[in-house]
Each structure stands twice: as C-alpha cells, then as structure tokens.
Backbone as a chain_set.jsonl record, in Angstrom:
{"seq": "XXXXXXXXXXXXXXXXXXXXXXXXXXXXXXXXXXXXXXXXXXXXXXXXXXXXXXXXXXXXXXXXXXXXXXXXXXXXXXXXXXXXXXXXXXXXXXXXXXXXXXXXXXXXXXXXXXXXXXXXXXXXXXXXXXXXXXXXXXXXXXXXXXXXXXXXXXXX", "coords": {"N": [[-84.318, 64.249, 3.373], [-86.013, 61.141, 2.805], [-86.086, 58.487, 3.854], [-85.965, 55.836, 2.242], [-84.385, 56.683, 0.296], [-81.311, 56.514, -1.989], [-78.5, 57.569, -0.628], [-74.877, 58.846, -0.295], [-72.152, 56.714, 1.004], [-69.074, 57.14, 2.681], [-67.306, 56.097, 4.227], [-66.142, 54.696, 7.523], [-66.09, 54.828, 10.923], [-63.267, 55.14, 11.063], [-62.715, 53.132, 8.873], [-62.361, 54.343, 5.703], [-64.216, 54.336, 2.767], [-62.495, 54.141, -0.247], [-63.98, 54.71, -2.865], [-66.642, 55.715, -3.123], [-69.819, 54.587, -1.946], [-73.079, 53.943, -3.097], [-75.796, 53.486, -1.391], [-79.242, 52.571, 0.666], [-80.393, 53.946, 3.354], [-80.955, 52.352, 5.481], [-79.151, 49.553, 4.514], [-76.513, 51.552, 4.099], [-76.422, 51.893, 6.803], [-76.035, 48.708, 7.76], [-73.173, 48.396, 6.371], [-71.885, 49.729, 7.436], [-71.74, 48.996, 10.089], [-71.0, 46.277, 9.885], [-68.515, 47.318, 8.795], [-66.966, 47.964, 11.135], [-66.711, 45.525, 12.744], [-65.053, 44.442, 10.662], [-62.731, 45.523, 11.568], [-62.36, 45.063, 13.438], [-61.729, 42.067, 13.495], [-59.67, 42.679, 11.399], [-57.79, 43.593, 13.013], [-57.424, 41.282, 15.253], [-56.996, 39.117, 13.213], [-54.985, 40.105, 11.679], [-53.168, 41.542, 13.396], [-52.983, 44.036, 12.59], [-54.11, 47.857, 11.332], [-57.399, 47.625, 9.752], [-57.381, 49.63, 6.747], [-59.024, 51.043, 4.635], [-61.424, 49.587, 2.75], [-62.082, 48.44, -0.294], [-64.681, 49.475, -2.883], [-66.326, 47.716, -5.572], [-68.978, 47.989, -7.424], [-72.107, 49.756, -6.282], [-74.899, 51.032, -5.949], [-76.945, 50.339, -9.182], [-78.569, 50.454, -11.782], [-80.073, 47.387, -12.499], [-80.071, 44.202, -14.22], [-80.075, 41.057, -12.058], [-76.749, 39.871, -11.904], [-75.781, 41.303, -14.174], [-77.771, 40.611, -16.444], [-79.992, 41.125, -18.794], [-82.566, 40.754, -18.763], [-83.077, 39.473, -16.248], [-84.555, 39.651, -13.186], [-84.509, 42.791, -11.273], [-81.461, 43.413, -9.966], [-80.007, 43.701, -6.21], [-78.834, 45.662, -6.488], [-80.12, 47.689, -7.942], [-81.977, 48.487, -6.469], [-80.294, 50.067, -4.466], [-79.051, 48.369, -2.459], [-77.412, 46.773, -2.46], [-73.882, 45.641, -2.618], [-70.358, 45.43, -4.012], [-67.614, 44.411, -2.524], [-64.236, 44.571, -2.789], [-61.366, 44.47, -2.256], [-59.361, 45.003, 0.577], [-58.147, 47.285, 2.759], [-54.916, 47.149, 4.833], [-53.491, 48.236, 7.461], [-49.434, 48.763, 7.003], [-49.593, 46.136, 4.914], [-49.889, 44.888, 1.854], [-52.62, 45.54, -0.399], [-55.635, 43.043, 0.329], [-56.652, 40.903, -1.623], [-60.169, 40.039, -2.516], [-60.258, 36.935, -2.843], [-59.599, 33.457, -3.01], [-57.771, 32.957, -0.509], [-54.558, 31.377, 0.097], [-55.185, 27.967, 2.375], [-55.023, 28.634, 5.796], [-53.348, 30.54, 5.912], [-52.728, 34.036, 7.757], [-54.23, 35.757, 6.224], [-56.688, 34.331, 4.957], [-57.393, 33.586, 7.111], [-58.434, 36.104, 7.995], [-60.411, 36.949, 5.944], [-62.183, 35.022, 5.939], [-63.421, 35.424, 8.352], [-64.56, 38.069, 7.919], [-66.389, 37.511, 5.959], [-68.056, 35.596, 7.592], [-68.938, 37.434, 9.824], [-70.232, 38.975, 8.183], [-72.469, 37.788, 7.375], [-74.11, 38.431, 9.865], [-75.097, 41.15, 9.46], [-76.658, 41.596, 6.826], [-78.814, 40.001, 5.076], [-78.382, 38.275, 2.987], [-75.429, 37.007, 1.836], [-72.836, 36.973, -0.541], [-70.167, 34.855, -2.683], [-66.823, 33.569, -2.769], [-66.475, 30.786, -0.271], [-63.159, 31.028, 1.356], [-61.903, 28.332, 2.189], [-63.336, 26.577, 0.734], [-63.068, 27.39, -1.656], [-65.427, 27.67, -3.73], [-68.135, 28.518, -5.235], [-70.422, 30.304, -3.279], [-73.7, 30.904, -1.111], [-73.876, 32.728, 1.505], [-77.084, 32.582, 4.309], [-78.298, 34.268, 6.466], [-80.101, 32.923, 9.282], [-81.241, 34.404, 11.02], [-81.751, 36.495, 10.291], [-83.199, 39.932, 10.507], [-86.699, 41.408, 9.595], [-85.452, 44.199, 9.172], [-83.342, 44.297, 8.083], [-81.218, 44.63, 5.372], [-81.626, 43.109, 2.521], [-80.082, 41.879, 0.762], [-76.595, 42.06, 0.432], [-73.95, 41.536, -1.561], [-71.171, 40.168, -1.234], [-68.458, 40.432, -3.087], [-66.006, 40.639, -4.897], [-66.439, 38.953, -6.848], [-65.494, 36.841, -5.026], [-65.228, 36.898, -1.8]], "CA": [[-84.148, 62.97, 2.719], [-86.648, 59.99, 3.126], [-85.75, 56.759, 4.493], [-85.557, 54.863, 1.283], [-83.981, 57.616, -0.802], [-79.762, 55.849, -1.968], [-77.38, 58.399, 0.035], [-73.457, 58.208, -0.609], [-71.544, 56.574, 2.251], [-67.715, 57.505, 2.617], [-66.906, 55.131, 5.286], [-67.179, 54.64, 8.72], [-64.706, 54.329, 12.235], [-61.46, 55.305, 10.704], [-62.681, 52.436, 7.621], [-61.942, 54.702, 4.567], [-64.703, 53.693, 1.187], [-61.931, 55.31, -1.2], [-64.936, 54.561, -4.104], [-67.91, 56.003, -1.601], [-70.842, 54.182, -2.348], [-74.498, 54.686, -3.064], [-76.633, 53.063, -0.604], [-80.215, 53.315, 1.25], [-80.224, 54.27, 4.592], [-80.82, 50.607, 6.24], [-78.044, 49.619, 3.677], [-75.562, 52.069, 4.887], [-75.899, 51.397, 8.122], [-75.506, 47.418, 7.901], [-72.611, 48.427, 6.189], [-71.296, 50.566, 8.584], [-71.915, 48.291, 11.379], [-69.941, 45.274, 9.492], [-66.562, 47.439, 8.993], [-66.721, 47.548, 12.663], [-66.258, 44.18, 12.786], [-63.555, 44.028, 9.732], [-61.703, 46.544, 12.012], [-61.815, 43.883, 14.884], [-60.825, 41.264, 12.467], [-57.93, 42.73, 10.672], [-56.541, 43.59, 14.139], [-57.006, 39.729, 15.565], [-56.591, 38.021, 12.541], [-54.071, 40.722, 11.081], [-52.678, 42.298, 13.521], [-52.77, 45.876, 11.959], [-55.93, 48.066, 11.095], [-58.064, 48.33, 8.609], [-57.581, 51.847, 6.528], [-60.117, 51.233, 3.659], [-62.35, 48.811, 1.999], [-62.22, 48.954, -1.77], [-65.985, 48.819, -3.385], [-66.776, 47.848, -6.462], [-70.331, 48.436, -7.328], [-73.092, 49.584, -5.5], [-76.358, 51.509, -6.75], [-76.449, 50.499, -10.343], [-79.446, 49.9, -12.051], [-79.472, 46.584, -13.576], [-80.615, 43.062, -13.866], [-79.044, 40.366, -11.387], [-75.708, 39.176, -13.042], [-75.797, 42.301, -15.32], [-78.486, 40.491, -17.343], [-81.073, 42.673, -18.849], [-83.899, 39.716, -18.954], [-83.203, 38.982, -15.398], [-85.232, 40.288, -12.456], [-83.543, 43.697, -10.77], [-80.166, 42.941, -8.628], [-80.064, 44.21, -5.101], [-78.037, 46.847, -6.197], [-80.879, 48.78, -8.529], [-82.543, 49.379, -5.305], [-79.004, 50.543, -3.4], [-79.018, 47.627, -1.414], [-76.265, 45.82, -3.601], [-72.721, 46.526, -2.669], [-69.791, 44.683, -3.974], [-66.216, 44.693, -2.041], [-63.1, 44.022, -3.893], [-60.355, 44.209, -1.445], [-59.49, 45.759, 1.967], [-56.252, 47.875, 3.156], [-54.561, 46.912, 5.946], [-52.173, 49.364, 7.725], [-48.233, 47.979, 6.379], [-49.587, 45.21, 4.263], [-50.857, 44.73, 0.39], [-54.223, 45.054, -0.479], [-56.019, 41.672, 0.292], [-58.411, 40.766, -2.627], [-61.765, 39.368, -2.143], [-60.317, 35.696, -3.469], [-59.322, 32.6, -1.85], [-56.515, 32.707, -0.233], [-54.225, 30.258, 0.515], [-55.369, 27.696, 3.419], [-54.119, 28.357, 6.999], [-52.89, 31.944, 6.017], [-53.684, 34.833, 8.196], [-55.527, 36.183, 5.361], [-57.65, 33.268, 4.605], [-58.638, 33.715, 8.06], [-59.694, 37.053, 8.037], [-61.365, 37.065, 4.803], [-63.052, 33.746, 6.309], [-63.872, 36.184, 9.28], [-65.356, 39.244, 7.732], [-67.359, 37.13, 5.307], [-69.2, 34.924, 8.818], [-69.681, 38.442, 10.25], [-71.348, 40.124, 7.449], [-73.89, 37.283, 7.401], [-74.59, 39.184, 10.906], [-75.433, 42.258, 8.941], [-76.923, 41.573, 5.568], [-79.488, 39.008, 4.811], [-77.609, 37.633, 1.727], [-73.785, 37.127, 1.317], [-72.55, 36.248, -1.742], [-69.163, 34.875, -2.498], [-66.657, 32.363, -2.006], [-65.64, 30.458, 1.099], [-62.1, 30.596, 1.447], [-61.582, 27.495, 2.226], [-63.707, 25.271, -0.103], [-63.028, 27.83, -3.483], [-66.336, 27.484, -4.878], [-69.14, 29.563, -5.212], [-71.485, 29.734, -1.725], [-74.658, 31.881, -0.326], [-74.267, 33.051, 3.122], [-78.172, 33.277, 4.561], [-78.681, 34.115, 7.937], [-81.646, 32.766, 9.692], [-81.58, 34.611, 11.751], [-82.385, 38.05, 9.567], [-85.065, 40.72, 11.151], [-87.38, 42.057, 8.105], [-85.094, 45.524, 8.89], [-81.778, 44.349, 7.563], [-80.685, 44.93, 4.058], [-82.125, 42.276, 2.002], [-79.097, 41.097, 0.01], [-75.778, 42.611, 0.202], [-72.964, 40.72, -2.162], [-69.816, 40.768, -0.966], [-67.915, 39.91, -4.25], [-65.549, 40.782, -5.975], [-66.715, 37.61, -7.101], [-64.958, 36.174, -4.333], [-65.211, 36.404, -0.39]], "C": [[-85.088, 61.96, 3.356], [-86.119, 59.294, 3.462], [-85.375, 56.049, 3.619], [-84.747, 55.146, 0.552], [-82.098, 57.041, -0.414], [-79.317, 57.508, -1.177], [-76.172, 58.045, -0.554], [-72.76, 58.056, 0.664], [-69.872, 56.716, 1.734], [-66.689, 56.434, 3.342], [-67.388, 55.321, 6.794], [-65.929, 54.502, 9.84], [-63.407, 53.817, 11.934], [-61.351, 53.685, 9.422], [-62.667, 53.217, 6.583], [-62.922, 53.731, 3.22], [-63.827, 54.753, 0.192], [-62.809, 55.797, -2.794], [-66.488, 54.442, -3.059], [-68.988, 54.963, -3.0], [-72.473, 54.694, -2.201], [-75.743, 53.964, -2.396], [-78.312, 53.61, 0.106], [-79.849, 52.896, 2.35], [-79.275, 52.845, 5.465], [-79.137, 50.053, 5.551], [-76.289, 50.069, 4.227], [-75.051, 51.684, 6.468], [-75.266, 49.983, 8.441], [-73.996, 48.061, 7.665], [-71.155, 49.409, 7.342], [-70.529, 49.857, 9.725], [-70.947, 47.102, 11.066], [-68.549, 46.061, 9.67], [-65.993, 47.805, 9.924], [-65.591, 46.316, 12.597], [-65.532, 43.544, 11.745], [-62.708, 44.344, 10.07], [-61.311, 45.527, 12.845], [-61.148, 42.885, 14.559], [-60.343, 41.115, 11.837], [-57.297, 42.812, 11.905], [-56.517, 42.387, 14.904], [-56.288, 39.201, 14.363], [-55.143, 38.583, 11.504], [-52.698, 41.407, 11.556], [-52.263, 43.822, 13.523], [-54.062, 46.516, 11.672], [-55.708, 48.228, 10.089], [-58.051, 49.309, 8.428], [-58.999, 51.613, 5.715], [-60.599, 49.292, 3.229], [-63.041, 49.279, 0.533], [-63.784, 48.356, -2.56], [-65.678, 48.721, -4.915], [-67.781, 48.563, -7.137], [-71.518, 48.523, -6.51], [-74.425, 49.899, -6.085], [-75.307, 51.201, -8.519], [-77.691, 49.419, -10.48], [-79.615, 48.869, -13.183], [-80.239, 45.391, -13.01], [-79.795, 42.114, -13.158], [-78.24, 39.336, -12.543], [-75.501, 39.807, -13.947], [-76.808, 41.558, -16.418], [-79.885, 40.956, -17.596], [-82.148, 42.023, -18.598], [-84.038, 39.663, -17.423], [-84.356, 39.921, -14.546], [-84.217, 41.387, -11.359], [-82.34, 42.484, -9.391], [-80.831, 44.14, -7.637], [-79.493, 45.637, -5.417], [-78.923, 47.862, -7.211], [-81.657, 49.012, -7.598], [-81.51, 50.014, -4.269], [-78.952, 49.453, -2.779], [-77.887, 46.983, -1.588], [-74.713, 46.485, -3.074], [-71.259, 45.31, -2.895], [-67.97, 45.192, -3.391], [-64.925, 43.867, -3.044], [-62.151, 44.245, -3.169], [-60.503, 45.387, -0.151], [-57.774, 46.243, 1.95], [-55.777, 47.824, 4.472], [-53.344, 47.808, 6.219], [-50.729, 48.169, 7.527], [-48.154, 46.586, 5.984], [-50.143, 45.666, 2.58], [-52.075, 44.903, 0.664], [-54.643, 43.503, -0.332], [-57.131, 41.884, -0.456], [-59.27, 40.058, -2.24], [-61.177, 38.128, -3.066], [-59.871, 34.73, -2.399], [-57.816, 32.754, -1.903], [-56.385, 31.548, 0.069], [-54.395, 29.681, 1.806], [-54.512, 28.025, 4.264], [-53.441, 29.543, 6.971], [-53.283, 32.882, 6.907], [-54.529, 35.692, 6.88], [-57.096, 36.075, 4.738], [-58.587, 33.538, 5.712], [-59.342, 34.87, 8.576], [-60.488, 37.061, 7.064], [-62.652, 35.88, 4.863], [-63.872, 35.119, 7.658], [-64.666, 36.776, 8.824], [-66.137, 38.754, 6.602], [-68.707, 36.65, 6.324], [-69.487, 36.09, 9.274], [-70.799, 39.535, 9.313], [-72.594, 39.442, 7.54], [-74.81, 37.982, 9.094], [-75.143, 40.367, 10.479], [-76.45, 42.321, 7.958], [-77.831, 40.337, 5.602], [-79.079, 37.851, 3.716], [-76.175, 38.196, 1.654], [-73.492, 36.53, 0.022], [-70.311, 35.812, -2.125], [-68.583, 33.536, -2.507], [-66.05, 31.742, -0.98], [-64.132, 29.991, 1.122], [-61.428, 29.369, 1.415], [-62.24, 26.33, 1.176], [-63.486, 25.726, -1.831], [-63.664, 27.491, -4.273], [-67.228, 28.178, -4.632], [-70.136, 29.156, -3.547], [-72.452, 31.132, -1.609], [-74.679, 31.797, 0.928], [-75.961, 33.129, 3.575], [-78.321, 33.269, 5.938], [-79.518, 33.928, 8.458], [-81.928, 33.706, 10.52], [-81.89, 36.555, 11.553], [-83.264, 39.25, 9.926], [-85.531, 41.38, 9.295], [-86.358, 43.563, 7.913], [-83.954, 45.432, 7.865], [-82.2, 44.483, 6.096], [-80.822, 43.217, 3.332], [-80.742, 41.777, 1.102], [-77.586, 42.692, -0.068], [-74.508, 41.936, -0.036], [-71.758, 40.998, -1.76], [-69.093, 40.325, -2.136], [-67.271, 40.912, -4.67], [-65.316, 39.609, -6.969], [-66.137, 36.606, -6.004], [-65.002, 35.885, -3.026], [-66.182, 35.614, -0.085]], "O": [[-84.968, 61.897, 4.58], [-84.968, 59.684, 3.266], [-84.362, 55.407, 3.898], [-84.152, 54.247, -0.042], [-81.578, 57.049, 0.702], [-80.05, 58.48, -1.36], [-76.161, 57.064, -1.298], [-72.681, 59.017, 1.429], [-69.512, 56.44, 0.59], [-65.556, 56.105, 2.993], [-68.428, 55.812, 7.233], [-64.849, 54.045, 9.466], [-62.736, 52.826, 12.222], [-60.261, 53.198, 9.12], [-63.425, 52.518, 5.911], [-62.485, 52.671, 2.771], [-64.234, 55.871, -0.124], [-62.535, 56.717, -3.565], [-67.097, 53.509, -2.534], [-68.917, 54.771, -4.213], [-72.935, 55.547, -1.443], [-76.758, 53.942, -3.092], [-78.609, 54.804, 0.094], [-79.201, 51.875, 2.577], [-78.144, 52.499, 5.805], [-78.104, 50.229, 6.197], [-75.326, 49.379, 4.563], [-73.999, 51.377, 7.029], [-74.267, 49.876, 9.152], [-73.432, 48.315, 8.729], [-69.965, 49.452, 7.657], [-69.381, 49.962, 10.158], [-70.08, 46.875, 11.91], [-67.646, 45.684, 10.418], [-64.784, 48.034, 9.938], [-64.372, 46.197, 12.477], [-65.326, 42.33, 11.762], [-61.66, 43.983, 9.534], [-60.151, 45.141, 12.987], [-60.077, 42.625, 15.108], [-60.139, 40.02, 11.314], [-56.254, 42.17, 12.034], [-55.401, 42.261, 15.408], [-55.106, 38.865, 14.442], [-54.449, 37.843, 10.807], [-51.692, 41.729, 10.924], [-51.501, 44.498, 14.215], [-55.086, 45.838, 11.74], [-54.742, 48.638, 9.445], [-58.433, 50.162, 9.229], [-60.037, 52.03, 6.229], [-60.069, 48.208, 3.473], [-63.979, 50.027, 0.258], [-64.02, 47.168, -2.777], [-64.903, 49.506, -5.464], [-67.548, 49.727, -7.461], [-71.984, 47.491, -6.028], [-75.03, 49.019, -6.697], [-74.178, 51.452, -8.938], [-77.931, 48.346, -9.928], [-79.441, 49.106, -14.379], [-80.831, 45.326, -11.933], [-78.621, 42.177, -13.524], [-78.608, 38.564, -13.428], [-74.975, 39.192, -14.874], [-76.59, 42.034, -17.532], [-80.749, 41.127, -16.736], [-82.986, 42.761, -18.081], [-85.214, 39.812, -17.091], [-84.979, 40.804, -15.135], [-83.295, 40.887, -10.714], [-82.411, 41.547, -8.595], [-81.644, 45.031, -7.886], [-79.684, 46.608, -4.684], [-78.4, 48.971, -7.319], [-82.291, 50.038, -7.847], [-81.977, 50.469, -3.225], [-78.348, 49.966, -1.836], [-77.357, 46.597, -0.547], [-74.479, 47.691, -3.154], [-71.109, 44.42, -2.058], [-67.326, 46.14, -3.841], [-64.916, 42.856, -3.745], [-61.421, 44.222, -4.16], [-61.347, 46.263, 0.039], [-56.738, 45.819, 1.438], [-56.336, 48.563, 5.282], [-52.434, 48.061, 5.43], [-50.854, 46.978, 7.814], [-47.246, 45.829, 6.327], [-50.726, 46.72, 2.323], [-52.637, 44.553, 1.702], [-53.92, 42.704, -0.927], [-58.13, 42.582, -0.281], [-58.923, 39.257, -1.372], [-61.607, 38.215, -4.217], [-59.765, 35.009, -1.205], [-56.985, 32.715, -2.81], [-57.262, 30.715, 0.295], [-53.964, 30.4, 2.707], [-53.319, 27.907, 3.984], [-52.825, 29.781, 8.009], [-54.495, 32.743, 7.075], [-55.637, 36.172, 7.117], [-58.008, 36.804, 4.35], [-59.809, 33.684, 5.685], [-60.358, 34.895, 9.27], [-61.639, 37.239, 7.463], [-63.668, 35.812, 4.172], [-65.025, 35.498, 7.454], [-65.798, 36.357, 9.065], [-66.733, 39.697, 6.08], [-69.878, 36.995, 6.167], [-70.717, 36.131, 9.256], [-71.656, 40.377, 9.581], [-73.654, 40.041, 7.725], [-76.03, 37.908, 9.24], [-75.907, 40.778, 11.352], [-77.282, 43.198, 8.194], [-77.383, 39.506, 6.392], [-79.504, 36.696, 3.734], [-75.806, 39.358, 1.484], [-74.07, 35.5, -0.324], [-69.407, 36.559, -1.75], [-69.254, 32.516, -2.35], [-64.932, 32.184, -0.715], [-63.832, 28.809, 0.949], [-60.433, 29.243, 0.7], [-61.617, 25.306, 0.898], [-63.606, 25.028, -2.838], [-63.267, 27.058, -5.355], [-67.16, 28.627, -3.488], [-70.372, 28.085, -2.989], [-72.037, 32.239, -1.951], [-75.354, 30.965, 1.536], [-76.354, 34.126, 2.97], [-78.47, 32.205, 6.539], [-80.265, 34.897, 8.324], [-83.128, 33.819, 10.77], [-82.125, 37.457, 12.356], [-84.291, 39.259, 9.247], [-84.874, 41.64, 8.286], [-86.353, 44.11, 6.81], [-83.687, 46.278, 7.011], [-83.371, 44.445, 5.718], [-80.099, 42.295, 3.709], [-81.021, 40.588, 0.945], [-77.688, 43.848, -0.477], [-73.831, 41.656, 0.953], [-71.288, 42.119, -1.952], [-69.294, 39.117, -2.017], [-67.793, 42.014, -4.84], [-64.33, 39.381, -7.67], [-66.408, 35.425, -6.221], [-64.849, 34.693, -2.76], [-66.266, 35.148, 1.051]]}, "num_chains": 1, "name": "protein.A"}
C-alpha cells in the first residue's frame, strides 16, 4: 500500500469505530491520535471510558456540502471524517450537538472538539457553548497533518 492510498480504520486504544472508516494514512493516524485524547476526556470530564465513536461519513466522493458544483470536500480525498456521537461505558450515546451549558457533557464535547484542533488542521462544528456554527483552525498546523477533518454531525 502507498502512503496516500484511503485504508479502513476500525479504531484505536480500546476506542471501537463501530462504522470503520475510510481514511489516508496521515488521516488515520490524526485520528487515532485524537481518540486518545477523547479517552482522557471522557474519563476526566465523564468519569467512565470511551467504548466507541460513531462515524458518519468518511471517504465519499463528493463536492463540499454534498454540492456537485462545489470544489471536492475533504472527504473525496479520505481526509474528511464526520463523528456523530461517542459511547461512554454506563451512559447514553452523547450526540455531536450542543449540550446543555455547565453539563458534564457540554464539557467534554467542548473538550474533544479543542483537542482535535491539535490533530487536524480544520474542525468543523459547533461550539457548545455559543450554538452556532464555528471553524476550529489551528495555527499552529505542520504541512503533515490532515488538512481538514470535520467533526460534525453537524454539530461539535
């Protein structure tokens, strides 16, 4: 396998993708490397671990916003991966929306959104606390990372 060529990731350090995704390499790994750090911040901000992280879409060749005119999304090169909730050992699924202020939920889903901008060059999503659309960008990006990776289920 080449370097650029999408792979399917399954998950990663007892994180569970129950809907594996189709990623390139770089890609995978960010991703990898974040549900680290969703593991650390369901068990501060949760208490309990993370089992899984529910994806939406990942490889899927298409224009950004599903519009055909547009110019490719991140995710017709694999790079694209959208999350739609997480499983926490003896809780509900938490969806990728705003929770209610001051919740522990709010504040992990506030958590593992500021850490992905550690991973990913582009977050997409919205900030818990202000419930309106926002772009994470990290300045602080190297050319290696994964050029845009959405966390959305329209929402974190």
């Amino acid at each position: 396998m080449r370097r650029g060529e999408p792979r399917e990731a399954h998950g990663s350090g007892g994180v569970a993708l129950p809907q594996s995704a189709t990623l390139v390499c770089g890609a995978a790994e960010a991703l990898a490397r974040w549900a680290t750090e969703a593991q650390a911040a369901s068990e501060s901000e949760l208490g309990a671990p993370l089992k899984a992280i529910a994806i939406g879409t990942s490889y899927e060749c298409r224009g950004q916003n599903h519009d055909p005119d547009a110019k490719l999304s991140e995710h017709a090169y694999a790079n694209g991966i959208d999350v739609m909730s997480f499983s926490v050992d003896g809780r509900a699924p938490i969806s990728v929306v705003a929770a209610p202020d001051g919740t522990p939920e709010a504040r992990f889903l506030a958590t593992v959104r500021a850490r992905a901008c550690g991973f990913f060059r582009t977050v997409l999503g919205r900030a818990p606390m202000r419930r309106t659309p926002t772009t994470c960008t990290s300045t602080s990006a190297s050319a290696a990372r994964p050029p845009s990776v959405p966390m959305s289920g329209g929402t974190l």
